[in-house]
C-alpha positions in Angstrom: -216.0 -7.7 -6.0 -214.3 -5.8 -2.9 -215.4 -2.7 -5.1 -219.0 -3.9 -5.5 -219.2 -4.8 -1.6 -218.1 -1.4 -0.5 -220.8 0.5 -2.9 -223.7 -1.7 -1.7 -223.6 -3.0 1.8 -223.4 -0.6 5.3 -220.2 1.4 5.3 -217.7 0.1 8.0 -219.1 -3.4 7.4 -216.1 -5.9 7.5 -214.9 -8.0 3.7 -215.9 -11.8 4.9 -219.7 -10.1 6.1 -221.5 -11.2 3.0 -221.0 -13.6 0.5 -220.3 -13.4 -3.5 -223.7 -14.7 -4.0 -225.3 -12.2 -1.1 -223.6 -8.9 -2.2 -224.3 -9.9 -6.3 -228.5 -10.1 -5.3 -228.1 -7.1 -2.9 -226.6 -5.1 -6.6 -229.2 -6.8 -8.5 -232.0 -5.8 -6.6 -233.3 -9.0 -6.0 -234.0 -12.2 -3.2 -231.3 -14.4 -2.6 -233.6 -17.1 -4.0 -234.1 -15.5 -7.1 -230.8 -15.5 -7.2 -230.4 -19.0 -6.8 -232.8 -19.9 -9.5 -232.0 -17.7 -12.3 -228.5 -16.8 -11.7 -226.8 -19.9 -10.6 -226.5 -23.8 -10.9 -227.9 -24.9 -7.6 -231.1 -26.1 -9.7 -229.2 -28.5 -11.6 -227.1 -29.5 -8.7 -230.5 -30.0 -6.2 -232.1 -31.5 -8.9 -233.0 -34.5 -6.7 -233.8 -34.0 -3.1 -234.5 -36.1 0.2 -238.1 -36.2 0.8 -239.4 -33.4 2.5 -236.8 -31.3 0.9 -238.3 -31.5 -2.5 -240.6 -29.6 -4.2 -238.8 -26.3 -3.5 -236.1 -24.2 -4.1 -235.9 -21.1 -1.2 -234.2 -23.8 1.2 -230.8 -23.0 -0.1 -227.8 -21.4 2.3 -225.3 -18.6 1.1 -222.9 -21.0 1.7 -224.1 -24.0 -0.7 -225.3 -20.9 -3.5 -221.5 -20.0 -2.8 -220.5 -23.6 -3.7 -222.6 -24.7 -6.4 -222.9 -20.9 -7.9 -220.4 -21.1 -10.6 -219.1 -24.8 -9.7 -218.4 -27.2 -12.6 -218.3 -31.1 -12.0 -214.7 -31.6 -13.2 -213.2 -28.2 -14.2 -211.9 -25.8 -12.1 -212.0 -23.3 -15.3 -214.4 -20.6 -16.4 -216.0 -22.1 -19.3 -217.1 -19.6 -22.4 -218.0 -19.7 -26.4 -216.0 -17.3 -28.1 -218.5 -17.1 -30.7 -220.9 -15.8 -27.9 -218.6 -13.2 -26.3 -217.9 -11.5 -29.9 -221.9 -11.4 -30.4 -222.5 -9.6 -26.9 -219.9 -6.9 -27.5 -221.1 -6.3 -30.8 -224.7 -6.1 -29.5 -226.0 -2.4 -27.9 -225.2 -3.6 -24.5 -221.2 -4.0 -25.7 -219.9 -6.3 -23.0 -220.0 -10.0 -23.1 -221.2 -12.1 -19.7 -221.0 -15.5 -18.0 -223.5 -17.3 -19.6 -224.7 -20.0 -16.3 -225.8 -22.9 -19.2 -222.1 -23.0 -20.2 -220.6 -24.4 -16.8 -222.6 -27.1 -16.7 -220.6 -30.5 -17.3 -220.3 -32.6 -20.1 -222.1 -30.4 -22.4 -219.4 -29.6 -24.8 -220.5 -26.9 -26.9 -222.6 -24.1 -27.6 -226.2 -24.6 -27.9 -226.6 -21.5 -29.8 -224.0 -21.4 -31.8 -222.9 -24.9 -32.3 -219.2 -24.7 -31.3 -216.7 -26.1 -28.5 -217.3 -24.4 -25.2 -213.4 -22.8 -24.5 -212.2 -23.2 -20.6 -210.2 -20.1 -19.3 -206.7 -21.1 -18.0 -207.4 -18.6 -15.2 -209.5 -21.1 -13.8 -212.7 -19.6 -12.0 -210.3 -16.3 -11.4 -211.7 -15.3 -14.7 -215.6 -14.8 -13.4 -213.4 -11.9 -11.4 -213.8 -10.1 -15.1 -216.3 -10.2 -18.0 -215.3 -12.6 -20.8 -213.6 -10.8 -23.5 -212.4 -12.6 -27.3 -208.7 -12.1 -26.8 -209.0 -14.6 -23.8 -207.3 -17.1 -23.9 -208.9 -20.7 -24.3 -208.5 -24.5 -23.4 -210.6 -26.8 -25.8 -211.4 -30.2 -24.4 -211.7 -32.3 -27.3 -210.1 -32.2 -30.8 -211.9 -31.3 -34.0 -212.8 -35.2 -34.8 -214.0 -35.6 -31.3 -216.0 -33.0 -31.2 -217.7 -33.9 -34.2 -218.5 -37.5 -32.9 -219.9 -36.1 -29.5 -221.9 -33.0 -31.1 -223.5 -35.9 -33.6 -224.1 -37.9 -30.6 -228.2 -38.2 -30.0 -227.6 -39.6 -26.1 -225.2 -36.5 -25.9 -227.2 -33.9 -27.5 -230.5 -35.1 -25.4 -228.7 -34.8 -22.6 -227.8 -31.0 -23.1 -231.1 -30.4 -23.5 -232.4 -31.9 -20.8 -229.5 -30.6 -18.8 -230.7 -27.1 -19.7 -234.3 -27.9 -18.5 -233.5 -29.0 -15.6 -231.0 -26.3 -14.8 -234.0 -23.8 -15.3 -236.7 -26.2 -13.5 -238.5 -24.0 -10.8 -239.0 -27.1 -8.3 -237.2 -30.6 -7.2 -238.2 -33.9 -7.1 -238.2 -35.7 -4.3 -235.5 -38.9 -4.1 -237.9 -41.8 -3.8 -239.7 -40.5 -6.9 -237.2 -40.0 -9.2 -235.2 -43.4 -8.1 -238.5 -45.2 -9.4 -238.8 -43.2 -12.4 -235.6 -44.5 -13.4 -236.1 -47.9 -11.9 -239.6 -48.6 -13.9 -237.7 -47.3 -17.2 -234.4 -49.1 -16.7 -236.6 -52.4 -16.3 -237.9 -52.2 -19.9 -234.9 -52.1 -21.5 -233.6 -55.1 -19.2 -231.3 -53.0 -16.7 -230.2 -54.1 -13.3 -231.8 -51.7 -10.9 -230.2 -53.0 -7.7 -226.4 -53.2 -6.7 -226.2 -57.1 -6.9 -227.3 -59.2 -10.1 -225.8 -60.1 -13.4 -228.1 -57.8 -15.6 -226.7 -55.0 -17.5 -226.4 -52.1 -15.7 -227.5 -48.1 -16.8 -223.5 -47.8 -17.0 -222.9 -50.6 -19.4 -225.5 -49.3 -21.6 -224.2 -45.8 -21.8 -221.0 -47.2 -22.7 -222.3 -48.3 -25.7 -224.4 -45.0 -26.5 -221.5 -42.7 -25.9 -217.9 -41.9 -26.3 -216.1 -43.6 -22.8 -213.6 -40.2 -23.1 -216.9 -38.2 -23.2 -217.6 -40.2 -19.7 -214.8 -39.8 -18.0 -215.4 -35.8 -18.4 -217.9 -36.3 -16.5 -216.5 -40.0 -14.2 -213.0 -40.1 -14.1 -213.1 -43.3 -12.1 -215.2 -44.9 -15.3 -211.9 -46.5 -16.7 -212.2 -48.7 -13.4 -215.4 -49.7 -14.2 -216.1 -53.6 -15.6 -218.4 -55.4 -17.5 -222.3 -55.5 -15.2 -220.3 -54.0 -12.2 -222.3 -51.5 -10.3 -221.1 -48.2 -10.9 -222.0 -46.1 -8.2 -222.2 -43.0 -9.3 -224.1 -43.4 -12.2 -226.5 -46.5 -11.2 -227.0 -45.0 -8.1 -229.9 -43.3 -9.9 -232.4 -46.0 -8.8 -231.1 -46.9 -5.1 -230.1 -43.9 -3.5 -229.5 -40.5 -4.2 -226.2 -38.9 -6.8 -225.7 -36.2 -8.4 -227.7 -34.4 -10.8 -225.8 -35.3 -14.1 -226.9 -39.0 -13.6 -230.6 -38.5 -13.7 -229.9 -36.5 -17.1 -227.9 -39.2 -18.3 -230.6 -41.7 -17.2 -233.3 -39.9 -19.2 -231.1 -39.2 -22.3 -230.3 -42.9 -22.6 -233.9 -44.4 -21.2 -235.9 -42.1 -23.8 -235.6 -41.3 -27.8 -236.3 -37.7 -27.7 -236.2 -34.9 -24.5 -240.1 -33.9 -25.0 -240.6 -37.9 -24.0 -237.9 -37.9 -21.3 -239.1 -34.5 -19.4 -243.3 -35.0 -19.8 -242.2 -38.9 -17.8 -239.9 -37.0 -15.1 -242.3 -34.4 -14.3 -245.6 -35.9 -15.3 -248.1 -38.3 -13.5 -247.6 -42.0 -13.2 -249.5 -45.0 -11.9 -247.2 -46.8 -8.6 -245.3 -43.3 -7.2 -244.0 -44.1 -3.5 -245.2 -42.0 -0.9 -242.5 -43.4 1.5 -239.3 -44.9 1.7 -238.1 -48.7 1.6 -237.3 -49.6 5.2 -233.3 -50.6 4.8 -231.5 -52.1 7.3 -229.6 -50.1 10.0 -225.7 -49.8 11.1 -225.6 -49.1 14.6 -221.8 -47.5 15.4 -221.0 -50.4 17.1 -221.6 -52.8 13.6 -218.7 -51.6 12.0 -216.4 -52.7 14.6 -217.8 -56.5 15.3 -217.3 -59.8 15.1 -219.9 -59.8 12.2 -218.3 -57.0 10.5 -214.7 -58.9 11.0 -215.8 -61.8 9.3 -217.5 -60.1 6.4 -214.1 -58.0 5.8 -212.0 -61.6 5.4 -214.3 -63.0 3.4 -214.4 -60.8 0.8 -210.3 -59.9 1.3 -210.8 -56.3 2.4 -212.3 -55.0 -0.9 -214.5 -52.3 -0.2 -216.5 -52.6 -3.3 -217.3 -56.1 -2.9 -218.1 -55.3 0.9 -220.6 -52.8 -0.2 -222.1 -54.7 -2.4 -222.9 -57.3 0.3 -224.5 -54.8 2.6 -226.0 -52.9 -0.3 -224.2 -49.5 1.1 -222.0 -46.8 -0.8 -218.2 -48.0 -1.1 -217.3 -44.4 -0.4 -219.8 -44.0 3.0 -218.3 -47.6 3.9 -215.2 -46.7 3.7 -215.1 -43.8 5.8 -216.9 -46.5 8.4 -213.9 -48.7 8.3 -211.2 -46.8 8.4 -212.6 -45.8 11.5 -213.1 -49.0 12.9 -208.8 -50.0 11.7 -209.8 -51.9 8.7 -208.1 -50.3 5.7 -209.8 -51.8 2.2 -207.4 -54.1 0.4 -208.6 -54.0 -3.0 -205.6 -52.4 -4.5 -203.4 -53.8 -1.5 -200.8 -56.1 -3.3 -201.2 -59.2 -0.9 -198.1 -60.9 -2.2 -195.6 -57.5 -1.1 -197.1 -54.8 0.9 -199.6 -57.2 2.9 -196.3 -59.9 3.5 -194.3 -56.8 4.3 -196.9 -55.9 7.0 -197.0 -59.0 8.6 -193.3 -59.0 8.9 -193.1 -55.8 10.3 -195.9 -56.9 12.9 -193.5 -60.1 13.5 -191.0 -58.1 14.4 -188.8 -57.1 11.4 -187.6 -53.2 11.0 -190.2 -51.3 8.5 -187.2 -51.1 6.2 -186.6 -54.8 6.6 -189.8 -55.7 6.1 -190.1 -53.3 3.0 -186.7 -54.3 1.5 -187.0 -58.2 2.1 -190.6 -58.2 0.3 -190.1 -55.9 -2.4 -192.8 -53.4 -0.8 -193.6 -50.1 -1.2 -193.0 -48.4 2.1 -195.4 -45.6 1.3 -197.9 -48.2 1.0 -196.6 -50.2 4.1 -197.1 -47.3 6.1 -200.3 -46.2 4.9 -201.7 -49.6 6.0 -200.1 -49.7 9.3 -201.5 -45.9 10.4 -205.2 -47.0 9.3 -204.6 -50.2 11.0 -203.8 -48.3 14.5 -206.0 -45.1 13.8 -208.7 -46.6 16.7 -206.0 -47.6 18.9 -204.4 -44.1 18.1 -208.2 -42.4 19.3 -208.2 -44.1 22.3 -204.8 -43.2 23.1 -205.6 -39.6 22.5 -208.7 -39.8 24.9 -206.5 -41.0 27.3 -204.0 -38.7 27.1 -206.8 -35.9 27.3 -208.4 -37.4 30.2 -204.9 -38.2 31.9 -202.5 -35.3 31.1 -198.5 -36.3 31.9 -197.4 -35.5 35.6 -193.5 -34.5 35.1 -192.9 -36.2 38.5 -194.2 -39.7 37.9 -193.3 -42.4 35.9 -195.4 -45.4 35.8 -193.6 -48.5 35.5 -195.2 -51.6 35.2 -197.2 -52.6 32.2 -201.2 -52.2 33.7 
């Protein structure tokens, strides 16, 4: 890449100038938006945009092209099929390339050629070179599991719609595509908001596909439970996620991918042309008396808090933690919380550890989100009122 930089940008011009993405166009001969559509996963990724951003794709940065440009969901790793690479360097051109349809996640083999997609050990190092066959490989699955995801229908529609959306030529706006979803979810009985006792899109993907297909894609699936809103899959119909949820929406909501993609992009009756008016968190909410109460009554969970306000667990959380109240879902309230209190009392962190049976890892982790506002305000302060070495205050004002 240094070499490629050199040859094609203004001599004298410094390495961190241009980006990977910039400097590749520049060779290419072509826009930095081309670019973006044809040569890198940023369609698939912006799949789904906030209204106003939809509709197009010459918005993106360098630096999200940069990001997204060879960026798998889970794997850090090149991913190849060796049956591909052998094809290219015996074809006239004789090199093999990074073929962009093989990175994208949980599509587990070769459309062409019908065999498991290898991951380099290299790790994205490897797009430093062209593929070659004596690389060496990673395989996700075994041979039996393989078999049982390639046979899989929801598995194989969602490859292809996948694909079609990785080479789509414009977005859809947020609103749009969470009512898609939302009118299709309701006529096979799915839960569209976070409360209810419905089935949800996750529970019914759960029977459709292998769960260690899922968690390729979700790690966090395993935590999952029976009509529990799983936010980053049933998402789809409140807010906005990521782009492999819409695909796995339509690969479980249709029968075949022609059905799926003429409903996505096509016309149909009820579209909103605005945005549901939700209910606003001033900065000052997440610190009051309101917000208190809420977090006892529902023992500092942060799931079950966000389900209550109808919010992201992951945007609440970083809300809380701000505010000194650390979630407690995972807390073990007969050790670590006892151990806290004791400490609080009084009792050495040791003590208090020791005497409950406590983890003082998790003791501690408690205690410095529990002070992190009182920690802010003592940085301000020290900011604003920087030590004089001659004076000591000593009273307690």
């Amino acid at each position: 890449m240094e070499a490629l930089r050199t040859s094609v940008h203004p001599p004298g011009t410094t390495p961190d100038a241009y980006s990977d993405s910039a400097t590749l166009a520049l060779a290419a001969g072509v826009s930095l938006e081309y670019f973006a559509r044809k040569h890198s996963l940023l369609p698939f990724y912006r799949t789904v945009l906030r209204e106003g951003d939809a509709g197009q794709r010459d918005t993106y940065s360098v630096e999200t092209i940069g990001y997204f440009g060879t960026r798998s969901w889970r794997q850090s790793m090149a991913i190849f099929c060796p049956e591909c690479i052998k094809e290219d360097e015996a074809s006239p051109r004789g090199f093999a390339y990074w073929r962009r349809s093989h990175q994208l996640p949980g599509i587990p083999g070769c459309v062409k050629h019908g065999c498991q997609l290898a991951n380099s050990p290299e790790g994205t190092k490897a797009f430093d070179v062209m593929p070659f066959p004596e690389m060496d490989a990673i395989f996700e699955f075994s041979e039996p599991e393989f078999a049982e995801i390639s046979a899989n229908p929801i598995v194989q529609r969602y490859a292809s719609i996948a694909i079609a959306f990785l080479n789509a030529e414009v977005s859809t706006s947020d609103i749009h595509a969470q009512f898609r979803i939302a009118e299709q979810a309701k006529k096979h009985n799915l839960r569209v908001c976070i409360q209810g006792k419905r089935a949800t899109l996750t529970d019914r993907l759960l029977e459709q596909v292998p769960k260690y297909w899922l968690r390729t894609l979700y790690p966090d699936i395993d935590k999952h439970s029976s009509t529990e809103f799983f936010y980053p899959i049933d998402n789809v119909t409140v807010g906005v996620t990521a782009g492999t949820s819409y695909v796995l929406a339509l690969a479980s909501l249709f029968d075949s991918t022609e059905e799926a993609l003429n409903y996505w992009q096509g016309d149909i009756e009820g579209l909103p042309t605005e945005r549901k008016v939700q209910r606003s968190f001033g900065k000052d909410y997440w610190s009051s008396t309101e917000m208190f109460k809420l977090y006892v009554e529902h023992g500092g969970s942060y799931k079950s808090i966000g389900q209550a306000l109808a919010i992201s667990p992951s945007y609440l959380r970083h809300q809380l933690i701000a505010a000194g109240l650390p979630g407690l879902g995972l807390v073990n309230m007969n050790t670590t919380a006892r151990a806290v209190l004791d400490f609080q009392a009084g009792m050495s962190l040791d003590a208090a550890c020791q005497s409950n049976g406590a983890s003082r890892d998790e003791v501690e982790k408690l205690i410095r989100i529990g002070i992190s506002k009182f920690s802010t305000a003592l940085n301000e302060i020290s900011q604003s009122n920087p030590r004089k070495e001659s004076t000591h205050q000593t009273n307690d004002d």
